[in-house]
ROFIGU-858972 format. One record per atom (N, C-alpha, C): residue in three letters; z negated, y negated, x negated. Coordinates in steps of 0.05 Angstrom, whole numbers, padded with zeros to 5 digits, always signed. Layout:
residues N
ALAZYX ...
***
This chain:
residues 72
UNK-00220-00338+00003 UNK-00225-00310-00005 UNK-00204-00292+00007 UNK-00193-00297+00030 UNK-00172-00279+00044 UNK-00147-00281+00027 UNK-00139-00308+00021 UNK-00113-00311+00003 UNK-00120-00292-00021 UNK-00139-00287-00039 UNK-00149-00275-00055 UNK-00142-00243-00049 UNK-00145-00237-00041 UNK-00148-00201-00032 UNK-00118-00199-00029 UNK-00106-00214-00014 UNK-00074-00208-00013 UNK-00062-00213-00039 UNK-00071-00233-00049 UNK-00055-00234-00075 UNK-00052-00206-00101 UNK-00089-00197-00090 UNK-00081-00179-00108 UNK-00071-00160-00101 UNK-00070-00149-00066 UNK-00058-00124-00055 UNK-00026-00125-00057 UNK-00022-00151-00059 UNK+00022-00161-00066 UNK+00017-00147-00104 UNK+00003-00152-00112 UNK+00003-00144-00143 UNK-00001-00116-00141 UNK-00012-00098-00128 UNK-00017-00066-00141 UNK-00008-00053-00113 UNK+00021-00057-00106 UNK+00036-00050-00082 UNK+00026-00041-00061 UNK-00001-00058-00045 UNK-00010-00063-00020 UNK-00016-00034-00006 UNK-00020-00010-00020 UNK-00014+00016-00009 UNK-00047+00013+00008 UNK-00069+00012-00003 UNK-00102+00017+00018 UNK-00096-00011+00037 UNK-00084-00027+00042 UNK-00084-00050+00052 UNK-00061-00042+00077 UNK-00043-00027+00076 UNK-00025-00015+00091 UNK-00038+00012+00111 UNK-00045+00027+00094 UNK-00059+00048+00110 UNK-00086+00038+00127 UNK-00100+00020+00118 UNK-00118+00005+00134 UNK-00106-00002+00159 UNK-00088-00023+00157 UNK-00080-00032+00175 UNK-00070-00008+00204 UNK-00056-00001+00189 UNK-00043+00020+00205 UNK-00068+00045+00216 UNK-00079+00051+00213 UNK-00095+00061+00217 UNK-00126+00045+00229 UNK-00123+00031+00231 UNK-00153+00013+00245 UNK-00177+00014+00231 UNK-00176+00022+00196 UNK-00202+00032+00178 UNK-00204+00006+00164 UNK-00215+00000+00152 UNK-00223-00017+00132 UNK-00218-00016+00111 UNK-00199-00044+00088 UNK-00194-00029+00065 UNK-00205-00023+00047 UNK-00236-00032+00047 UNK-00253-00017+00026 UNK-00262+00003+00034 UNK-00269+00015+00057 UNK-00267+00054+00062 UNK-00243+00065+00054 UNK-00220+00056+00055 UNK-00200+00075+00046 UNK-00202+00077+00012 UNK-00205+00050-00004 UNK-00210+00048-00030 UNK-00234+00071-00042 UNK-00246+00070-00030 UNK-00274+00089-00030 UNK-00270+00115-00032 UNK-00259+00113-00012 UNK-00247+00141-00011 UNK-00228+00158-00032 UNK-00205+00132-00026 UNK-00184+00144-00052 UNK-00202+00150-00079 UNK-00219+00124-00096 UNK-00231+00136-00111 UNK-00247+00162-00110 UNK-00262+00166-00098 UNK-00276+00188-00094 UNK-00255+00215-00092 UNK-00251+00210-00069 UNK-00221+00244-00075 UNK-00205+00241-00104 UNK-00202+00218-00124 UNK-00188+00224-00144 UNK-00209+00228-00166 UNK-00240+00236-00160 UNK-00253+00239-00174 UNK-00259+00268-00180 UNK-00259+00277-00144 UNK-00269+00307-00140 UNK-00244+00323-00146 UNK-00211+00314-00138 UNK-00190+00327-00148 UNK-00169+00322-00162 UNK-00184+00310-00189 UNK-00172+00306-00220 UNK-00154+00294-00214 UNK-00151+00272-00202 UNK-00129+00256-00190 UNK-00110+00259-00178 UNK-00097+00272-00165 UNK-00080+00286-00153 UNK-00072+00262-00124 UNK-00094+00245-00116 UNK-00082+00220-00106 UNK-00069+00201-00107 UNK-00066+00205-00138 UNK-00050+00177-00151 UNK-00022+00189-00142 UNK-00015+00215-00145 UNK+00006+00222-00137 UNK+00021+00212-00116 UNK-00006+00214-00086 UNK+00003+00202-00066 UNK+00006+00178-00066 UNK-00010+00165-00074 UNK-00006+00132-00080 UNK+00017+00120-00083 UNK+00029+00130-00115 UNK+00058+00123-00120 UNK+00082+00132-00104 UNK+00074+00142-00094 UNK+00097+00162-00062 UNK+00094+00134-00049 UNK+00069+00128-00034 UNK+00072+00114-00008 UNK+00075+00089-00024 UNK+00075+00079-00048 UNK+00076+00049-00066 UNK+00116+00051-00064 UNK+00124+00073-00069 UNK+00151+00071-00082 UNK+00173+00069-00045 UNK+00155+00087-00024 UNK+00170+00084+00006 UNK+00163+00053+00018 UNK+00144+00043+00003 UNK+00142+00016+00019 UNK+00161-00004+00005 UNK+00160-00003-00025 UNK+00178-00013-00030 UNK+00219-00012-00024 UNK+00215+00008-00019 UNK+00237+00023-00004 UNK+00240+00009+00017 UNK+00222+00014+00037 UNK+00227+00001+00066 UNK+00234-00026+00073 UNK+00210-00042+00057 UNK+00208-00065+00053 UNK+00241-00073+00032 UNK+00251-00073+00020 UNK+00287-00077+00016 UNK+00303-00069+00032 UNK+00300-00045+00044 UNK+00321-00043+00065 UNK+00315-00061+00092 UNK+00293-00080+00093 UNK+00284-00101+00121 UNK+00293-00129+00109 UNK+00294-00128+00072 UNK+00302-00154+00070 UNK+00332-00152+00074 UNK+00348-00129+00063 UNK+00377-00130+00063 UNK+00385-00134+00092 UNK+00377-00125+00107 UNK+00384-00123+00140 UNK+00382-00147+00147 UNK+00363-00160+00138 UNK+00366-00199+00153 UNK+00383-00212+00136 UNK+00382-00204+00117 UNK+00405-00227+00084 UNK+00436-00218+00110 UNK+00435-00191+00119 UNK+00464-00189+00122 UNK+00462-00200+00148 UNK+00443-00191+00173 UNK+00453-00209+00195 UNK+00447-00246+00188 UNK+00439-00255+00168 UNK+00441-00283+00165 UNK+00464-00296+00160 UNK+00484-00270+00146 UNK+00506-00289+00140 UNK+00530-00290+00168 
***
């Protein structure tokens, strides 16, 4: 079941699975949440979402480029 949940948090860019972590909440309270606030304010979270979806992907390439280059 655990392999399960990551597979799908690597598929829809791991953003409630990150803020969980980082934050010590659980990632179905944050899920909960996000739905609910994108319920009460006409979605205006998805906004945030794809912000922190597009900096992780960001981050996460600039940590793979940094080891590709100290590897060689």
């Amino acid at each position: 079941m655990y392999w399960i949940k990551y597979a799908v948090e690597k598929s829809l860019f791991g953003v409630c699975s990150y803020l969980g972590e980082l934050m010590g909440i659980s990632t179905k309270s944050i899920r909960l949440s996000f739905v609910y606030l994108s319920f009460f304010t006409l979605g205006s979270p998805v906004i945030f979402y794809f912000i922190m979806a597009f900096w992780m992907n960001i981050k996460r390439y600039s940590q793979e480029r940094r080891t590709r280059i100290w590897d060689l």
